[in-house]
N, C-alpha and C positions, 0 to 999 in steps of 0.2 A: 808387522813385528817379525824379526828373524829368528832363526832356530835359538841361536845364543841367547840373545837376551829372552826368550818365552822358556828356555830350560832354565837361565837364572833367576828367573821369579818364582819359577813352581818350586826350586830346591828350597827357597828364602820361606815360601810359605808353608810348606812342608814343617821345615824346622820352627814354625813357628805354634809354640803351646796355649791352649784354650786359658783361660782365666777359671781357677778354681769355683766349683759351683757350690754352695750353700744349700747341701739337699735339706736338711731340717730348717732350713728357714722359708724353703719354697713349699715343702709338707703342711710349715706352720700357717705360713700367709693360707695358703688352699683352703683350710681347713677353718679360719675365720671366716672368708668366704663363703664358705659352707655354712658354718653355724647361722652367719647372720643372715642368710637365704631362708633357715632353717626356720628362724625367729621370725623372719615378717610370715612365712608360709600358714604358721598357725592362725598366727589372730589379725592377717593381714591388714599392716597400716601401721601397725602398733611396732615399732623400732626403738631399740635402746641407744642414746648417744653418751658416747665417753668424752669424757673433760678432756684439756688440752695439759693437766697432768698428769691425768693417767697415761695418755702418750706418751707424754714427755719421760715418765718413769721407764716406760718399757723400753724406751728405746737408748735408754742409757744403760740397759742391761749388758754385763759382760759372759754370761751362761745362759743360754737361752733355756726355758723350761716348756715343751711342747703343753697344750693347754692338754682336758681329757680330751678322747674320742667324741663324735657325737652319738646320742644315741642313738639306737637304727629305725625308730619307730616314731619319732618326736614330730614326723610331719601329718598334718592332716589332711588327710588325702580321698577318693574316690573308694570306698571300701565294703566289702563284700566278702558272704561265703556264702558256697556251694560247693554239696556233697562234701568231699575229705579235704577241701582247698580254701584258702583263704586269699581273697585275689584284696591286693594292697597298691592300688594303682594300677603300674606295667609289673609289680613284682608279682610272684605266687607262693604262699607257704604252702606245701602241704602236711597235710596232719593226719595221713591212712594211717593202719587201717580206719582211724575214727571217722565220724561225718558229724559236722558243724551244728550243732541243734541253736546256740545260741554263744555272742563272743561281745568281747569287749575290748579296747584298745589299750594299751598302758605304752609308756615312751621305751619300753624295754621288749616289749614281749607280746601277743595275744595270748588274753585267756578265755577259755571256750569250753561248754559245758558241751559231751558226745553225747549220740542218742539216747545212753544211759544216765544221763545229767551227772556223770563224773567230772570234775574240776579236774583241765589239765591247762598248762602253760607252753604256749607255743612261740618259736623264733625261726630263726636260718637256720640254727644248727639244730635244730630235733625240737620233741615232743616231751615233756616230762609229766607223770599226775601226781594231783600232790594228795591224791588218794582219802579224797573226801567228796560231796556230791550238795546238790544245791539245785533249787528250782530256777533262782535266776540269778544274776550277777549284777553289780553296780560299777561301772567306773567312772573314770574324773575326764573332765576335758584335756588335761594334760596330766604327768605325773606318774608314778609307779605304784600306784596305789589299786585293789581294787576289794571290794566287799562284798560279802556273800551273811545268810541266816544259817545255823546248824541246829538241827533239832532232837531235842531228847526225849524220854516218857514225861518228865517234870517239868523243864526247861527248854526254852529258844536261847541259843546264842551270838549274838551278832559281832561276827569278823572284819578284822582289816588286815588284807596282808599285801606286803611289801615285795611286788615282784621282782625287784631287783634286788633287796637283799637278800629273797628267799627266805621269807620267814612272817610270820604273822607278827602283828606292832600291836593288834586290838582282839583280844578275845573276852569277852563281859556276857553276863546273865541279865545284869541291871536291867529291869524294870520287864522281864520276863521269865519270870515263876507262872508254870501253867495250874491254875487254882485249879483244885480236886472237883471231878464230876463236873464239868464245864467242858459244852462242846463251843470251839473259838468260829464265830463267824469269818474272824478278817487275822490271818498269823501276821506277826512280826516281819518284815525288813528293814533294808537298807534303804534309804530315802533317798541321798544324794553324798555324792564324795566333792568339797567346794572347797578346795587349796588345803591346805589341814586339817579341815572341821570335816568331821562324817555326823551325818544325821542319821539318828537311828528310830526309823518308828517301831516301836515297845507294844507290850500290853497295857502299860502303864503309861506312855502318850511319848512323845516328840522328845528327844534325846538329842543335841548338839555335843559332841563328843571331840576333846582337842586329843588328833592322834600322838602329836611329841610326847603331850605331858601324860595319855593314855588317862584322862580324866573326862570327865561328862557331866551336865547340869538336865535335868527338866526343863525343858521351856515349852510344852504347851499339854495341855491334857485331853488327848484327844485319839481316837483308833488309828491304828497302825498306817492306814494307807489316807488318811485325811491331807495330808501333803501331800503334794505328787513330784516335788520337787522344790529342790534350792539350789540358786547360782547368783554370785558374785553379792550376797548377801540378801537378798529378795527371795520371798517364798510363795510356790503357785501351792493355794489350797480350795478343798470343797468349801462353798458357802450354800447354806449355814454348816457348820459343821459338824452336826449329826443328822445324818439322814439316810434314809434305804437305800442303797444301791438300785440301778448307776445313777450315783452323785455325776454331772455334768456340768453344773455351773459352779465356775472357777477365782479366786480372785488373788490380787499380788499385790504383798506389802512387803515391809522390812521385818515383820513379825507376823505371826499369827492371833487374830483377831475378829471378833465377829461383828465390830462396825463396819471394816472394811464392805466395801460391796463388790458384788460379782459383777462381771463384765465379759468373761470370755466362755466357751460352751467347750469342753470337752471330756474324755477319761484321764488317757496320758497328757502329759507337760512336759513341755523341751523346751529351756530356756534356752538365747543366744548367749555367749560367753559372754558378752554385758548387760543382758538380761534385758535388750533393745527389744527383741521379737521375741516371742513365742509360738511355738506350733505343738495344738493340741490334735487328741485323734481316740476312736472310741481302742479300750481293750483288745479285742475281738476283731476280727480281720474282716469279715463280713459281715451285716446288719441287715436281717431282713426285710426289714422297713423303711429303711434307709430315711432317721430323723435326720435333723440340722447339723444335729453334731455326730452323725455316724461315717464320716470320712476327714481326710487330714484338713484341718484348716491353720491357717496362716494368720497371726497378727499382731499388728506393732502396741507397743505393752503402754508407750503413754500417750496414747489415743486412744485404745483399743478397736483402732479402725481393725476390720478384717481386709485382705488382700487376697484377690480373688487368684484363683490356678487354674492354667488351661484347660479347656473344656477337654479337649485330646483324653486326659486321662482321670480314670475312677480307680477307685480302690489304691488309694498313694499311701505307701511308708513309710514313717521318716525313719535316715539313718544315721546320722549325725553330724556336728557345726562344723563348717570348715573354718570359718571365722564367726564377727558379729553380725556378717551380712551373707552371707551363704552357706544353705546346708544341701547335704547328700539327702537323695528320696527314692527310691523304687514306686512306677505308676504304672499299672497296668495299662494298656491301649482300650480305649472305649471301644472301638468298633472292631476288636479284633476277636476272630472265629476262632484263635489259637489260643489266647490268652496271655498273647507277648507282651512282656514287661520290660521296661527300659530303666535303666540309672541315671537319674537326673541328678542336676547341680542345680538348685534353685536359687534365687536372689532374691532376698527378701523384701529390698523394699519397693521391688514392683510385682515380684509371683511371676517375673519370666523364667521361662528354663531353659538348659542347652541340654542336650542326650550325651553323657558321658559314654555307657554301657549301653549301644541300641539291642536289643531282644536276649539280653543275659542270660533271663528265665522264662518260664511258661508257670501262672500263678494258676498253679493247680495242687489241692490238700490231699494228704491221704485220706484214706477213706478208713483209719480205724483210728481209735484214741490212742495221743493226743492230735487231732487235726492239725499237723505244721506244713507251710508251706515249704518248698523245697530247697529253699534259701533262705539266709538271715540276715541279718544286716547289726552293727558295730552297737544295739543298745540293751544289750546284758539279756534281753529277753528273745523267748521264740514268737515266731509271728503264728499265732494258731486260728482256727475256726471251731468255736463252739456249737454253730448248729448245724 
């Protein structure tokens, strides 16, 4: 090529203008991309498909209308706190001067009781409290929702509030009047948060509560903690169900009832988001005795087969679903001199694990009341040792 003609092609391309770029429609496309990343992440597998007229509508739009944002929390992820931090995958919130005693996830926000067991709400941008206090919290597997019990000289009150609207949707006495001269074995909470419905266990028994309509029914007459959980309409409870603490034997129906029979051994219940598996584990972080059901166990809810977990680790606890086949767990190392603890991703339907978090923490309690380990993990409670 000679000088002449490689000077008139670079002038020709020079003058030659890019083709206008469509920046909100490249933002747009991204961002569905995102969502629907965002959507299998949760309850992996599970994917919504749109009609070939919903396309067809959209794409005969003459204004395009960006969809919302998504929200920044809506994934389910590897999750963890220690000391003033909240470690959310690769992200970190921090929440100084406070320290994590106990947290819970919402699609908006974490909220986290400090070592004061003050209620605060935590994100990217700061720390807010919303200047009330609580023993433990409840949240939902997804959702903005999260609950808590308030307590008076007369009365428990059981809440729902709204952390994206910022504002409480459920505040009720219903079915807790504290009778005169009555010391309460077992207070009031919050059971479960399960798409709309909040269960509230009362002094007065079992509360399904529809947060839109802010209305509530009895359905079962029984003390506060006899359920240990509801999800996707199924309920783990103690069978029989009154009995001395610690109640350990377990059972799951679509109601509560005392035909049903027991089949699984534990204190807590953590249903899969399809209520496929269950993983029970005693209150209390160490058991001196270490019964059957004094460590996390594992099992598929219509067999009640148990699934065994690697011998490697003792002392496991659960942290919450990533879907219907995998949850987050912190498990102490068996043979470790230190007390190193790792973050597991477990799979449920064989009890293999991989090591998300190798040696995170060192499971070691304070030495005055209340015994908390030095870390928490995403299920509204603190992990303590009573003895």
């Amino acid at each position: 090529m000679n000088n002449l003609l490689r000077d008139t092609l670079t002038e020709r391309a020079d003058s030659i203008e890019p083709p206008p770029l469509d920046l909100d429609a490249i933002v747009a496309a991204g961002n569905r991309r995102r969502s629907r990343r965002r959507a299998l992440t949760i309850f992996g597998g599970t994917a919504v498909t749109l009609t070939g007229g919903g396309l067809a509508v959209a794409g005969t739009r003459k204004h395009h209308v960006p969809p919302p944002a998504p929200t920044p929390y809506i994934d389910r992820r590897v999750t963890y706190a220690l000391g003033s931090a909240i470690h959310y995958g690769p992200d970190i919130i921090s929440v100084a001067p406070h320290k994590v005693n106990a947290f819970v996830q919402t699609d908006t926000a974490f909220v986290f009781l400090n070592e004061k067991n003050d209620i605060h709400v935590a994100a990217g941008n700061g720390v807010r409290s919303l200047g009330k206090g609580a023993w433990r919290l409840t949240g939902g597997l997804g959702g903005n929702f999260v609950g808590w019990v308030d307590g008076f000289n007369d009365r428990y009150e059981s809440v729902v509030y709204d952390v994206s609207a910022r504002r409480e949707v459920v505040r009720t006495a219903v079915g807790n009047k504290i009778p005169p001269n009555v010391s309460l074995v077992t207070g009031p909470l919050i059971v479960a948060l399960d798409d709309n419905q909040a269960y509230f266990g009362t002094l007065d028994g079992l509360y399904r509560w529809d947060i839109a309509a802010n209305k509530g029914e009895l359905i079962a007459k029984v003390l506060p903690d006899t359920v240990r959980t509801v999800m996707a309409g199924q309920f783990v409870y103690q069978q029989p169900l009154e009995q001395r603490p610690p109640a350990v034997s377990l059972a799951i129906a679509d109601t509560v009832s005392t035909a049903v029979p027991a089949r699984f051994s534990g204190q807590q219940a953590f249903l899969s988001p399809g209520a496929k598996y269950l993983v029970t584990e005693p209150k209390d972080a160490l058991i001196p005795t270490e019964p059957s059901w004094g460590d996390l166990a594992l099992h598929e809810v219509a067999t009640a087969r148990q699934i065994a977990l690697p011998y490697a680790y003792d002392h496991v606890y659960f942290g919450q679903w990533l879907s219907d086949d995998k949850f987050v767990a912190a498990g102490k190392r068996r043979f470790s001199t230190t007390n190193e603890t790792d973050l597991l991703v477990v799979t449920a339907a064989t009890g293999k694990v991989q090591i998300a978090v190798p040696a995170f923490a060192k499971l070691r309690f304070s030495t005055t009341p209340p015994r908390t380990a030095p870390f928490s993990l995403p299920t509204g409670n603190p992990i303590t040792d009573l003895y």
